[in-house]
N, C-alpha and C positions, 0 to 999 in steps of 0.2 A: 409119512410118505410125502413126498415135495413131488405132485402130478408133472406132466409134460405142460400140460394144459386144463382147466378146469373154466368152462363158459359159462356156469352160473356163478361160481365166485369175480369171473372175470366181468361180467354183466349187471352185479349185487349192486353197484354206486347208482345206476340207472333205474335201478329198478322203478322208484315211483313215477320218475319222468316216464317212466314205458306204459305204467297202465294210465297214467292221462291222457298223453298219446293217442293208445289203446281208443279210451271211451271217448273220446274226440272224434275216431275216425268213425267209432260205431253210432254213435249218436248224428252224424252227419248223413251217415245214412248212402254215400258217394263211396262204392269201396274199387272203383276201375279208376286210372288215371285219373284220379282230384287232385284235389287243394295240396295232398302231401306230394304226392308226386311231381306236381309241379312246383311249389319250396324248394323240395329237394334239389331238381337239377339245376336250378337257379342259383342257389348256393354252393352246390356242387360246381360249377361254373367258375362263379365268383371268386371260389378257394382256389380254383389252378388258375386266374385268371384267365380265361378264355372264353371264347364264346359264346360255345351250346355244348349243350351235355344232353343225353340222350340216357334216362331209364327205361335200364331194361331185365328179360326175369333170370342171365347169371351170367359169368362171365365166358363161358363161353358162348351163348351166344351172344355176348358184344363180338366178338371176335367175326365169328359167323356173318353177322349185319355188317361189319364194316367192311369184310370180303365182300361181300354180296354188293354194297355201295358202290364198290372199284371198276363192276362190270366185265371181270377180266373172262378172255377167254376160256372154256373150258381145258384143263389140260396145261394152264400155264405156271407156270414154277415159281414157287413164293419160302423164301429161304428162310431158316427158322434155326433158329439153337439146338444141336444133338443131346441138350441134356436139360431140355426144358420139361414142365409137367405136361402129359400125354393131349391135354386138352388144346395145346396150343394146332398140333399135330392133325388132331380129331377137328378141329374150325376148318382147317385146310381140304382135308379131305372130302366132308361134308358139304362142299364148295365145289367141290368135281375139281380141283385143284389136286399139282402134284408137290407137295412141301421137299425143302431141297434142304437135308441138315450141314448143319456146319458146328464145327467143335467151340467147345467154350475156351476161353483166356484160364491157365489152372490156378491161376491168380487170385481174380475176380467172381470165377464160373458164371459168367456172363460169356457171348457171343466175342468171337475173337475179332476184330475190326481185320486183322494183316491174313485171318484166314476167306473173306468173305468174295474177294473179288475171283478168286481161280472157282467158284461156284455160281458165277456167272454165267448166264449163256443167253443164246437171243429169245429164249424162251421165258426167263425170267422178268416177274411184273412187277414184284415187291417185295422187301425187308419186312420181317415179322420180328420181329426183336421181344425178346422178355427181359425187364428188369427183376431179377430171380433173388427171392431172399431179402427183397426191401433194397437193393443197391443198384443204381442208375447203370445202364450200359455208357460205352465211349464214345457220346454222340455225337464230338465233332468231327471224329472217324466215320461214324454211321453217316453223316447226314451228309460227307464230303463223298464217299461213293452214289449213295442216293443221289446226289446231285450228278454226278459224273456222267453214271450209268442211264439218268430221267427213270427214277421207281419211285411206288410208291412206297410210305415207312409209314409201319403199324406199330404201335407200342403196346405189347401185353403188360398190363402195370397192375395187376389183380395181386402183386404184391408188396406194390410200392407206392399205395397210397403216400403222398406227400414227402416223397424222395427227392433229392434236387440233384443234379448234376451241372456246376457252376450256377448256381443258386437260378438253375429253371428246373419246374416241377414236371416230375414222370408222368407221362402222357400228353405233353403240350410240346413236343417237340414236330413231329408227323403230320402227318394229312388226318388219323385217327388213333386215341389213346382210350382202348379198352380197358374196365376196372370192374374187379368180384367183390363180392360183400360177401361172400361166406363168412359165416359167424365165427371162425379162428384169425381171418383177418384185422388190420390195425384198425380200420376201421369195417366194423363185423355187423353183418342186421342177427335179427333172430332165426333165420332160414335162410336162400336163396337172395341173390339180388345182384343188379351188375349196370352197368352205366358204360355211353359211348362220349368221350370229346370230339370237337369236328371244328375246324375254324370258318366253315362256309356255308351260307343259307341252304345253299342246295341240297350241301350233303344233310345238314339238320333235318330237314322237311322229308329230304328221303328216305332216311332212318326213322324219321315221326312214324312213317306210312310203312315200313317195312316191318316193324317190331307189334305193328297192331292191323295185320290181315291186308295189308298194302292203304291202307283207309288213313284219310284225314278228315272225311265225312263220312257217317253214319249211314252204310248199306251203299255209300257208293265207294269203289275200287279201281286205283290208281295203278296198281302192279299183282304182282304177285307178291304178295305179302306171308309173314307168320304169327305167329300170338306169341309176342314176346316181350310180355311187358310189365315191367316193376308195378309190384305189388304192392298196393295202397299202404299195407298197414306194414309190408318193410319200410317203405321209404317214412312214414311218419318215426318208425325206430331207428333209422340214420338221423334222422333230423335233431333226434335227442343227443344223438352221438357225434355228429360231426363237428360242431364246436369244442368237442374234448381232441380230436385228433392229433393236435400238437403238442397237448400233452399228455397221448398216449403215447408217442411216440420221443418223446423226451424220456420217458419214465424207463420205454425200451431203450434205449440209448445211456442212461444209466448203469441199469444191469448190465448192457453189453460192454462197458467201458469197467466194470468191476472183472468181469471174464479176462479181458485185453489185460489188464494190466496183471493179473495176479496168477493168472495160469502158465504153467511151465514149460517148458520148450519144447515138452516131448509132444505137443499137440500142434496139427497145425491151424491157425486162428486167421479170422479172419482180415482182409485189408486194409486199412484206412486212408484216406487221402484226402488232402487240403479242398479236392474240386468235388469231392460227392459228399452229400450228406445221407446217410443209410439212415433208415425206419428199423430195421431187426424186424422183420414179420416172422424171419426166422433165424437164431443166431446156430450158425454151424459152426462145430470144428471137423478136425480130420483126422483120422489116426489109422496103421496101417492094418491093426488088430480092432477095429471098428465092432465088429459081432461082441467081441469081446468085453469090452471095452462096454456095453450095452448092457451084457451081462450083470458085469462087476458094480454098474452102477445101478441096475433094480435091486440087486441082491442088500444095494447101503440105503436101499429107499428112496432112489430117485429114478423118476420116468423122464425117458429122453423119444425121439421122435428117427425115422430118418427118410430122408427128404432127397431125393426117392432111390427106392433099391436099388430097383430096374430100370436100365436104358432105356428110353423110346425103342430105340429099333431091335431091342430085346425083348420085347412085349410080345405075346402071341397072337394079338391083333394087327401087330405091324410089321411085325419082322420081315413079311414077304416080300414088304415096298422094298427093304435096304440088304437083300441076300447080297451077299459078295461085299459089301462094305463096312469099312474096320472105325470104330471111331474110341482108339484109348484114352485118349482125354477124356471124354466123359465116360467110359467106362472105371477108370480110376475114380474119378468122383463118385461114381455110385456106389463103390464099392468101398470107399472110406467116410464118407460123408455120417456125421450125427448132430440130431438139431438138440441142442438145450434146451431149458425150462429158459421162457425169454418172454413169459404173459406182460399184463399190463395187472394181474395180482400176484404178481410173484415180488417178495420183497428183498432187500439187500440183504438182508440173514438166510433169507435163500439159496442166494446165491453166491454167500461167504459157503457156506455148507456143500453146496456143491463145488466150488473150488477146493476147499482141504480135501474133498474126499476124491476128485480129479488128482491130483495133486500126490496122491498115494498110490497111483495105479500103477 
């Protein structure tokens, strides 16, 4: 059996770094915002080059705090991809915000830049953009209405740690560039975990004080604040891990360029272009018989994933915000969409094996 995914074989290189780590933090005895958490964002930082990074305890609530940062009025409209993951949706709302969808490119399945302006209105505050899949949205489209309109741009990148679109890295683009560390991503902790960028003291300081009970001093309170804040002994397990990300994400790029080239036409694969550089957090194809298609491939011994069934505004939870509106672009995607085996232990005979047996369907 060739899994979808497997996190302790994908985690097995780490291993010893993890329990030194480990008895480092425990033996320090500091297990709230120390010494690892602050490593981490500093590093964290440094790798997208920018200038403050904010840990915090997942990605959606980075999302959440950099809402919350913006101030915006209750009730004002903050536009978001129709075929984003549910979380992007759930920060907005959570926020006493009204998220306003807009279809994806059937291209890219990123946010369509030529659909974005007729979902404008005087109510709108800002761009929620997700780079979906590990691959940069069209930011000089994005950032040319952004400017146009005066919004703000939020970058959901909880899946594209170290993506570049014309060699700038995803999250650095915005006023804020949200990131997950859930343990299937490129760069994965053991649990929970999530990180805000911000290019401005203020915002830093007010995310400092928002993610830990509104506080930057101890019992005294500057806002209203949350408990939201990256955990000691995650952030000491990114610390082991974040020097490999470039080449975790090479390794993905690998595999994904063995798919690209060898798979046959009857699938549809994904894009490439000269100005993005994709991570593969997750590498998709397409096909019209998808279920199927899923089928035939557990039955030869291979787990596939898919990423995601269900529409946002097909959700039982949301569908009421979006009665009366149609959105087939992303409903096509959901409904053919399947993610591959695309780990950082999954090997080239892997993924030859999964090719011959694609290849027969």
């Amino acid at each position: 059996m060739i899994p979808y995914e497997d996190l302790k074989r994908l985690n097995a290189p780490f291993t010893e770094q993890f329990r030194a780590s480990f008895n480092t933090v425990l033996e320090n005895g500091y297990y709230i915002l120390g010494q690892e958490v602050a490593l981490f964002e500093k590093q964290f930082a440094e790798f997208n080059a920018i200038p403050y990074c904010i840990g915090v305890s997942n990605g959606l609530d980075a999302i959440i705090l950099s809402l919350k940062a913006c101030n915006f009025p209750e009730g004002s409209e903050i536009i978001v991809p129709a075929n984003t993951f549910i979380a992007t949706i759930l920060a907005v709302l959570q926020c006493n915000l009204k998220p306003v969808l807009v279809e994806p490119d059937i291209d890219n399945y990123n946010i369509d830049p030529q659909k974005i302006e007729q979902a404008i209105t005087s109510k709108t505050r800002a761009l929620l953009v997700v780079h979906l899949y590990g691959k940069c949205c069209n930011m000089d489209a994005i950032i040319a209405i952004k400017e146009k309109h005066n919004l703000y741009l939020l970058e959901d990148s909880a899946q594209a740690h170290g993506a570049t679109y014309k060699n700038k890295l995803a999250g650095t683009f915005g006023d804020f560039g949200t990131f997950s560390f859930y343990p299937t991503k490129n760069l994965g902790a053991l649990g929970d975990g999530g990180a805000i960028l911000c290019k401005t003291a203020a915002h830093n300081a007010l995310l400092m004080q928002l993610r830990n009970y509104g506080s930057d001093k101890k019992y005294y309170n500057e806002t209203i604040g949350y408990n939201c804040r990256l955990d000691e002994i995650q952030a000491a397990f990114l610390n082991v891990k974040l020097p490999y990300l470039n080449h975790i994400s090479a390794h993905k790029n690998e595999l994904a360029n063995l798919y690209l080239q060898n798979l046959n036409s009857n699938f549809i694969l994904p894009v490439k272009h000269a100005d993005y550089y994709d991570v593969y957090h997750i590498f998709n194809i397409r096909h019209p018989r998808r279920d199927d298609l899923q089928a035939y491939l557990l039955k030869n011994g291979i787990g596939t994933a898919i990423h995601y069934p269900v529409a946002p505004h097909r959700q039982k939870a949301l569908k009421h915000l979006f009665t009366g509106l149609e959105f087939p672009v992303s409903e096509e995607i959901h409904q053919t969409t399947l993610s591959l085996p695309c780990s950082y232990f999954h090997t080239e005979d892997n993924v030859w094996k999964i090719v011959e047996v694609l290849n027969k369907f």
